[in-house]
C-alpha positions in Angstrom: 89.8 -113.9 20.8 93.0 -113.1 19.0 95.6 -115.2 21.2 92.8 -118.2 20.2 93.0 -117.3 16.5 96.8 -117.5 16.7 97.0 -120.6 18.5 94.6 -122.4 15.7 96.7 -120.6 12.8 100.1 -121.9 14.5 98.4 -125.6 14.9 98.3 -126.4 11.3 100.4 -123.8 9.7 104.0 -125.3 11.2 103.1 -129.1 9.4 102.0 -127.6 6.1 104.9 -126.1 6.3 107.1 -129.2 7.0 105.7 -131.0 4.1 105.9 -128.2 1.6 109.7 -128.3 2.5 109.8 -132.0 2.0 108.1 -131.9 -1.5 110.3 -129.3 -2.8 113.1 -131.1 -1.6 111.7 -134.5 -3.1 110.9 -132.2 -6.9 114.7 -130.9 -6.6 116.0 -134.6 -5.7 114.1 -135.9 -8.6 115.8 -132.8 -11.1 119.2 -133.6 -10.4 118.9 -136.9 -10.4 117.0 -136.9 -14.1 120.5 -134.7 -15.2 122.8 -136.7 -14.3 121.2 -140.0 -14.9 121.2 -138.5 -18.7 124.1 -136.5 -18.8 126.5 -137.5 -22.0 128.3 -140.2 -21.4 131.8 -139.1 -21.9 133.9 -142.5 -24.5 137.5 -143.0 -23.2 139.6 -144.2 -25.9 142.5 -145.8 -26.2 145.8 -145.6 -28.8 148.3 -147.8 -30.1 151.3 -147.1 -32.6 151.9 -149.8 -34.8 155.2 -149.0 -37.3 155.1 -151.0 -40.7 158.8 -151.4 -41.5 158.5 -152.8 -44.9 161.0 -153.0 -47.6 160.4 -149.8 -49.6 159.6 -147.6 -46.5 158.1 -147.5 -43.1 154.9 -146.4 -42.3 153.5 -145.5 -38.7 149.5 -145.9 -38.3 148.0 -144.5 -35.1 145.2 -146.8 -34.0 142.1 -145.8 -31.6 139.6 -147.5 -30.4 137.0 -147.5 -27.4 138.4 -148.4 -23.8 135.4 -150.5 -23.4 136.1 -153.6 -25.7 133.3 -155.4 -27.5 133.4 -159.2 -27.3 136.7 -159.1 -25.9 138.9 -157.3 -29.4 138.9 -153.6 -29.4 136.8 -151.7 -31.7 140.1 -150.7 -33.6 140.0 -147.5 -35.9 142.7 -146.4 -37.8 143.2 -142.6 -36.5 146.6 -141.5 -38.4 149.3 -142.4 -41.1 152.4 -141.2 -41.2 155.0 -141.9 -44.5 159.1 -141.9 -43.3 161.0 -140.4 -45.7 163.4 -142.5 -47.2 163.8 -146.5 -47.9 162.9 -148.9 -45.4 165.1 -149.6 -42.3 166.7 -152.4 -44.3 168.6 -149.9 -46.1 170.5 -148.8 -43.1 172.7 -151.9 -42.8 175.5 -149.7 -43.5 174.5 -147.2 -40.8 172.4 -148.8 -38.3 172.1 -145.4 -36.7 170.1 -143.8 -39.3 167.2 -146.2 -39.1 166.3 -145.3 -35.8 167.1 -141.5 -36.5 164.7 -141.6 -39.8 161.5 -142.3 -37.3 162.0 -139.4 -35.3 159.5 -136.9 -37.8 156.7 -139.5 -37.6 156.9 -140.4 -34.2 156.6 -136.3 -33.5 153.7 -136.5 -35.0 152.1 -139.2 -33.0 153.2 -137.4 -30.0 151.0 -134.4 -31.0 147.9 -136.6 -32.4 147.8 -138.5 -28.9 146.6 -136.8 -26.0 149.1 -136.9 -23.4 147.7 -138.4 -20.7 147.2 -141.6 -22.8 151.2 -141.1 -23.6 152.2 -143.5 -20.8 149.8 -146.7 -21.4 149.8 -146.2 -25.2 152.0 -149.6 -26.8 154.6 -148.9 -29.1 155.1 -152.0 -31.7 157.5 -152.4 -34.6 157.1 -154.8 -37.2 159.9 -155.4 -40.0 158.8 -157.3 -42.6 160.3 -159.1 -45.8 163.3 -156.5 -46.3 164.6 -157.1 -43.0 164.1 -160.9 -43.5 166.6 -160.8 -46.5 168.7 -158.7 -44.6 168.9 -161.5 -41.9 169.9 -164.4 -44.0 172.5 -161.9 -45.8 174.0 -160.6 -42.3 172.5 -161.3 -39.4 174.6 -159.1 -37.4 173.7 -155.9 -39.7 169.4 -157.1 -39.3 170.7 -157.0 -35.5 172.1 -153.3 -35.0 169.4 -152.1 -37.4 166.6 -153.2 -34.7 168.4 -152.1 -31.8 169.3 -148.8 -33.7 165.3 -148.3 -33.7 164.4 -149.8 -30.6 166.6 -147.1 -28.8 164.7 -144.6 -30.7 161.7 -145.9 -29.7 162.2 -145.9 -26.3 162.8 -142.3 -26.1 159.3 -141.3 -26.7 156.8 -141.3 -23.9 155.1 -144.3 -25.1 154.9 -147.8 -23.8 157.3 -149.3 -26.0 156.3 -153.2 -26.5 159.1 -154.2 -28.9 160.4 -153.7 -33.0 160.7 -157.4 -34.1 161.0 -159.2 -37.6 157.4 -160.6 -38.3 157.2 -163.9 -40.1 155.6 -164.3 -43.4 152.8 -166.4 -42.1 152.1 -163.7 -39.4 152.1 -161.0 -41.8 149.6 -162.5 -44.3 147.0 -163.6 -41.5 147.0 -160.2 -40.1 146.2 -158.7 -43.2 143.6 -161.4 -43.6 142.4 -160.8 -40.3 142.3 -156.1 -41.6 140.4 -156.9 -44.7 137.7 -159.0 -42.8 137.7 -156.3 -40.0 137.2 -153.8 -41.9 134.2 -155.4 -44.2 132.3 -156.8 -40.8 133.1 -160.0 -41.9 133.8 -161.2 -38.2 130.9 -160.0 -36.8 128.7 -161.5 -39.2 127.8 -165.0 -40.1 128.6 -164.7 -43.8 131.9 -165.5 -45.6 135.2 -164.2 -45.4 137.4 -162.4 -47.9 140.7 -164.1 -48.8 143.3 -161.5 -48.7 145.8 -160.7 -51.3 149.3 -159.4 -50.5 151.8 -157.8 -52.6 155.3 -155.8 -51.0 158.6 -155.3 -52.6 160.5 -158.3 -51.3 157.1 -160.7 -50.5 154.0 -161.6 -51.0 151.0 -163.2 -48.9 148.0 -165.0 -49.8 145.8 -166.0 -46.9 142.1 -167.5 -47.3 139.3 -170.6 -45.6 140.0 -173.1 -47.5 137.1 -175.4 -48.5 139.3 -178.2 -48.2 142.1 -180.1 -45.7 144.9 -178.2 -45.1 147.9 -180.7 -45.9 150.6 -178.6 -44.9 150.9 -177.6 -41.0 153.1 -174.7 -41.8 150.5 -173.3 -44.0 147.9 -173.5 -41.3 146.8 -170.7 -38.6 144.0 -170.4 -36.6 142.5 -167.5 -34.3 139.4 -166.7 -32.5 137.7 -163.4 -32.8 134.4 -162.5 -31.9 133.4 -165.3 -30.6 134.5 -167.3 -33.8 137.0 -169.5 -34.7 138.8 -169.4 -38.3 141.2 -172.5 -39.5 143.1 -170.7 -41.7 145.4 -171.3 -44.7 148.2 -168.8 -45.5 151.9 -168.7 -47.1 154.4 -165.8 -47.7 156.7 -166.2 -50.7 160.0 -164.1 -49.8 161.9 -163.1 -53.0 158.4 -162.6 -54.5 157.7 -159.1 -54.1 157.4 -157.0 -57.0 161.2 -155.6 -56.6 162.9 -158.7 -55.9 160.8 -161.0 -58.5 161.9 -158.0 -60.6 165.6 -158.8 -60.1 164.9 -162.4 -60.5 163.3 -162.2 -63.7 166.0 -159.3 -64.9 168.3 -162.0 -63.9 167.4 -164.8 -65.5 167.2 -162.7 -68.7 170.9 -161.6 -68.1 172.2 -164.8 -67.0 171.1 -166.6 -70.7 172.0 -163.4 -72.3 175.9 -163.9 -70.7 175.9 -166.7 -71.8 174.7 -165.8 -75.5 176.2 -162.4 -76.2 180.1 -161.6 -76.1 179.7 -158.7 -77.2 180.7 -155.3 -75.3 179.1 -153.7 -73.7 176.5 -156.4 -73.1 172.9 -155.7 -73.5 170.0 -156.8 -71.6 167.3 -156.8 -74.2 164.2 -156.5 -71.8 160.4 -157.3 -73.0 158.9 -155.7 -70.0 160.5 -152.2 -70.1 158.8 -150.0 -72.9 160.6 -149.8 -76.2 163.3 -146.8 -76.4 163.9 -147.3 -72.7 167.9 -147.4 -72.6 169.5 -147.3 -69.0 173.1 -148.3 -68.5 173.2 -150.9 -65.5 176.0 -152.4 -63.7 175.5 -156.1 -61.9 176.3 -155.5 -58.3 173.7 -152.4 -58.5 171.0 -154.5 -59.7 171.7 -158.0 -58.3 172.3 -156.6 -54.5 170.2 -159.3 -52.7 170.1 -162.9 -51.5 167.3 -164.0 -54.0 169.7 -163.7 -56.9 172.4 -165.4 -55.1 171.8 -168.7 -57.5 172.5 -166.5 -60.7 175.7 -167.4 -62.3 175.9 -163.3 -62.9 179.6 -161.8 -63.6 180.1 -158.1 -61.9 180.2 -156.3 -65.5 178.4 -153.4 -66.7 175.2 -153.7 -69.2 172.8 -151.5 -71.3 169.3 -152.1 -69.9 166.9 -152.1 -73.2 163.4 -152.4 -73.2 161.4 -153.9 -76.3 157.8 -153.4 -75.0 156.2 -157.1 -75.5 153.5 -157.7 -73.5 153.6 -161.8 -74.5 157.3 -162.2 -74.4 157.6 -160.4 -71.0 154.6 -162.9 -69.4 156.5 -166.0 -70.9 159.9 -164.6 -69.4 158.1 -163.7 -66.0 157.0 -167.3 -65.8 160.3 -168.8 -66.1 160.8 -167.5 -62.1 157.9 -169.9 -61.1 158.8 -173.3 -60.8 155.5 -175.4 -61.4 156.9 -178.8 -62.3 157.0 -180.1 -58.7 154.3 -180.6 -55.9 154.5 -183.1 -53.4 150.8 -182.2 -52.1 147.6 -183.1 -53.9 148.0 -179.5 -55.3 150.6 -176.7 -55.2 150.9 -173.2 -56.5 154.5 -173.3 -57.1 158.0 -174.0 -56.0 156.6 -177.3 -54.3 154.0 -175.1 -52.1 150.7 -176.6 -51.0 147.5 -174.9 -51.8 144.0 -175.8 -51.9 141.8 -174.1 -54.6 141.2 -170.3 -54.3 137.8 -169.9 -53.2 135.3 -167.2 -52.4 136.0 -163.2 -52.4 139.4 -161.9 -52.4 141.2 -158.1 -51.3 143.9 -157.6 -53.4 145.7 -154.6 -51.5 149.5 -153.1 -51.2 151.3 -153.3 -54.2 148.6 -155.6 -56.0 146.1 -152.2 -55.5 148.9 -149.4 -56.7 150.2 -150.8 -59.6 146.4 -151.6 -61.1 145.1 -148.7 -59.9 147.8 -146.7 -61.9 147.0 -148.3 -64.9 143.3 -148.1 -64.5 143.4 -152.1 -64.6 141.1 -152.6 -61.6 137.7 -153.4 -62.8 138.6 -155.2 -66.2 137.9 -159.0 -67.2 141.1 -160.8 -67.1 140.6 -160.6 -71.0 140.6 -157.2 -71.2 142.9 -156.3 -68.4 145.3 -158.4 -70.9 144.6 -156.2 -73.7 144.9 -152.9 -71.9 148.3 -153.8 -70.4 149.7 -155.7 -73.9 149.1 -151.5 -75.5 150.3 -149.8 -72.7 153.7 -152.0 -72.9 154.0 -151.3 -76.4 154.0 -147.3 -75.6 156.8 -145.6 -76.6 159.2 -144.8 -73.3 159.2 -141.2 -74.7 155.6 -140.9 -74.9 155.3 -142.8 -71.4 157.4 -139.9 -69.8 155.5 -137.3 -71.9 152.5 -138.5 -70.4 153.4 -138.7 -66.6 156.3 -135.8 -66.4 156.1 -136.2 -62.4 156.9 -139.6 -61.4 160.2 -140.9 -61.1 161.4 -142.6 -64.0 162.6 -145.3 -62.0 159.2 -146.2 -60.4 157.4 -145.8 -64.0 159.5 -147.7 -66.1 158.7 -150.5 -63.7 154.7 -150.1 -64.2 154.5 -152.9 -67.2 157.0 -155.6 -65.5 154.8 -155.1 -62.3 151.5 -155.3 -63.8 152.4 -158.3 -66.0 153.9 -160.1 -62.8 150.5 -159.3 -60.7 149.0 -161.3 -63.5 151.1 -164.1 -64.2 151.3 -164.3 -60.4 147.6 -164.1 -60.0 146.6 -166.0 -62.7 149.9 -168.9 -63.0 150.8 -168.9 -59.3 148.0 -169.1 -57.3 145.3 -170.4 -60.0 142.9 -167.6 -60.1 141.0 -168.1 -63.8 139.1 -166.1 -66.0 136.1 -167.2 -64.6 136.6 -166.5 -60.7 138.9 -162.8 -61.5 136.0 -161.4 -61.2 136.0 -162.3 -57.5 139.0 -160.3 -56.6 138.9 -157.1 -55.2 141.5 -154.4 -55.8 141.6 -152.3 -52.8 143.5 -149.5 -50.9 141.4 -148.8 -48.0 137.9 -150.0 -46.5 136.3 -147.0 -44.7 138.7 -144.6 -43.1 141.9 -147.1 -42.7 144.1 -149.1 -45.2 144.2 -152.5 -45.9 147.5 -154.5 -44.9 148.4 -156.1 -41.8 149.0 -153.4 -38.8 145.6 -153.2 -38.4 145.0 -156.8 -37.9 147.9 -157.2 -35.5 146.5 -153.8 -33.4 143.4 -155.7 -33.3 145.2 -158.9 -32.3 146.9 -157.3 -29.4 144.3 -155.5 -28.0 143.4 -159.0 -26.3 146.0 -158.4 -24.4 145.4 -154.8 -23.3 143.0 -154.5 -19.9 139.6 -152.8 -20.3 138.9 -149.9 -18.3 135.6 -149.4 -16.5 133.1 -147.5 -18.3 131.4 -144.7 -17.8 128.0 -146.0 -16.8 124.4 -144.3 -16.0 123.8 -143.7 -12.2 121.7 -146.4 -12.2 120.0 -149.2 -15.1 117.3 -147.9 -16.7 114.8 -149.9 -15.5 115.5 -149.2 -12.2 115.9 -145.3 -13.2 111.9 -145.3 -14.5 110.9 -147.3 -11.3 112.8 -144.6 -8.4 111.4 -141.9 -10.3 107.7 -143.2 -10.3 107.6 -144.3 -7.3 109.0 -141.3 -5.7 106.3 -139.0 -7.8 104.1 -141.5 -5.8 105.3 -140.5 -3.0 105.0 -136.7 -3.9 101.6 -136.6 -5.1 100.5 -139.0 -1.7 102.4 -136.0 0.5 100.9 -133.4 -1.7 97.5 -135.5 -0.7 98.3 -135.4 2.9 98.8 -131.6 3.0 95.7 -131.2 1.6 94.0 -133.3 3.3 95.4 -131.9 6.8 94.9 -128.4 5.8 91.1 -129.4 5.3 90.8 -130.8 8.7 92.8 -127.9 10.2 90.7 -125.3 8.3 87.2 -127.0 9.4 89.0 -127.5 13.8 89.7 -123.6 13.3 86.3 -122.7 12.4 84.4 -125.1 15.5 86.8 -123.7 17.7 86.0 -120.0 16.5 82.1 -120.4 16.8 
């Protein structure tokens, strides 16, 4: 009776078993894969060092973005900025050696912000703008040793350097087109774009659709981004930044007053430097660059006096624009084609600094007139008094540079009182500033491979269909066990009786 009862027990009790052990094996199979298939997904990113080498200073942004690109351009984020002390690389024509040597603090940085095992693929790109463009036509061998002299620096970090070139005007003004349109999802909508404003020491940019033909081909750029393409018009005036339209207009001024005044010592009686302003000048120091080279200018000293008259400074300032010719249909000035402004504009660089100072931002072109025409007028002493911390050099400029954003605005490139309202002032959009590095990151990004990403263990459909069908397949063993034990149970109690 006993050896019976332990042969029916053994009879069903080794396939219960079995399945059991499948089951629990089938429940664990089904946990892990449920963690992994929604684990975190870890984003790889991916860096780039873009080096602004402007004419007042070099700046080096840090740019991120995912190493899975969207519609072919990189999800671009600006990560890091980083100011060189000192002028801009232009100033080292003397001593080449120093330009390279100045990037070495900022470059440190970017060595510490970028995780080193993204060192090695992370591109390296300088681009010398209008400064370095005057220092070209003035000595082209000087421009060269300059760019070497940072290119060697470069190539000391552990970066994939991909080259320090001088970027032309027209590149310059659609890559800041192609930042201010980034950053305000302009591409990746289908409403309008903003025009974009430029404003440096030595040039400025205006870059916009046009509504119209474009007559002049070397106005015209196009790129494709996002699936879209954009005919675009742009132009770069060199000599029209605020520091060197500064000297021209200074110039101009001096150049009548030569020829008026005998006296000594001579004076430059300025209407765009505050009244009591007195600064003794000599005419190399001032006149150092190839946009006065036209000047009839002798190398003597002069006694730099401001007057503070808003009107008589804008008439003055207009005299460096030369509107009487135009070959085109329309021009904005020195013979330069330009269809009408139209739509929204970002006015950023030197165009946001100089308005922002002055709190001249969000004014009517009326009243942004009237503010500026008082503030001129201020006493120098009381202008000082007022801002004891800034360099007298850089304030003393404020009312020349404010009236020449307007004339410029307003004279050069036709904006009117009616459509001022449609510009912009602006120093960043989001976490990143407005100018052009961003747009030639983005640019280049086309350019940089992809990497894989990190995907799910398998699509989700396909997740929810494994997992229900092998719970199926659970509950139909779990039926099976059941189903046998029965059987067994009701075999082990005929065989007993």
């Amino acid at each position: 009776m006993d050896e019976q009862g332990v042969k029916v027990k053994n009879s069903w009790h080794r396939p219960v078993v079995i399945f059991l052990a499948a089951i629990t094996v089938g429940i664990i199979i089904m946990v892990v894969i449920s963690v992994v298939q929604n684990k975190p997904l870890y984003q790889k990113y991916k860096y780039g060092i873009v080096l602004d080498a402007g004419s007042s200073h070099t700046s080096v942004f840090i740019y991120e973005w995912p190493a899975e690109k969207e519609n072919n351009t990189g999800m671009v984020q600006q990560k890091h900025t980083c100011n060189v002390k000192g002028k801009g690389i232009s100033s080292y024509s003397a001593n080449p050696q120093g330009a390279g040597a100045s990037l070495q603090e900022c470059m440190n940085e970017a060595k510490q912000k970028i995780p080193a095992h993204r060192h090695p693929e992370t591109p390296v790109y300088l681009g010398a703008t209008a400064g370095m463009r005057l220092l070209r036509m003035e000595n082209e061998e000087a421009s060269k040793k300059v760019l070497d002299s940072v290119a060697l620096s470069l190539k000391s970090y552990p970066f994939s350097y991909q080259g320090a070139r001088i970027i032309s005007g027209q590149e310059e003004g659609a890559f800041g087109w192609i930042t201010v349109n980034y950053l305000s999802e302009n591409l990746r909508k289908p409403t309008g774009t903003l025009g974009a404003l430029d404003l440096g020491g030595a040039s400025t940019q205006i870059t916009f659709v046009p509504q119209q033909k474009i007559e002049s081909s070397d106005n015209s750029i196009d790129f494709r981004l996002y699936g879209n393409n954009y005919h675009l018009y742009t132009h770069s005036f060199l000599c029209y930044g605020k520091d060197q339209a500064l000297k021209l207009s200074m110039g101009k001024k001096l150049e009548s007053t030569l020829k008026a005044d005998k006296t000594d010592p001579i004076e430059l009686r300025d209407p765009c430097f505050h009244p009591g302003y007195k600064v003794p000048r000599t005419v190399p120091d001032v006149f150092n660059t190839p946009c006065t080279k036209e000047l009839k200018l002798a190398n003597e000293n002069f006694l730099h006096v401001g007057l503070g008259n808003w009107s008589q400074c804008q008439q003055s300032i207009r005299k460096v624009f030369n509107t009487s010719i135009c070959s085109y249909s329309k021009c904005s000035f020195n013979g330069v084609f330009q269809p009408s402004v139209y739509g929204d504009f970002g006015a950023f660089s030197a165009f946001f600094f100089v308005m922002d100072f002055l709190n001249l931002t969000s004014d009517s072109l009326a009243t942004t007139k009237e503010k500026l025409a008082a503030y001129c007028s201020t006493p120098w002493e009381k202008i000082v008094g007022n801002h004891p911390k800034i360099d007298q050099k850089y304030l003393s400029e404020y009312c020349f540079s404010a009236t020449y954003i307007l004339t410029l605005l307003e004279d050069g490139y036709k904006f009117t009182s009616n459509n001022w309202k449609d510009i912009r002032f602006i120093k960043k959009i989001g976490d990143s500033d407005a100018g052009w590095t961003l747009g030639y990151m983005l640019n280049l990004t086309n350019m940089i491979p992809a990497e894989a990403p990190d995907m799910p263990l398998m699509p989700y459909g396909g997740y929810v269909t494994f997992m229900f069908f092998f719970a199926l397949l659970i509950l139909v063993l779990l039926l099976l066990v059941y189903l046998y034990f029965r059987r067994s149970t009701r075999t082990a109690q005929k065989d007993i009786i």
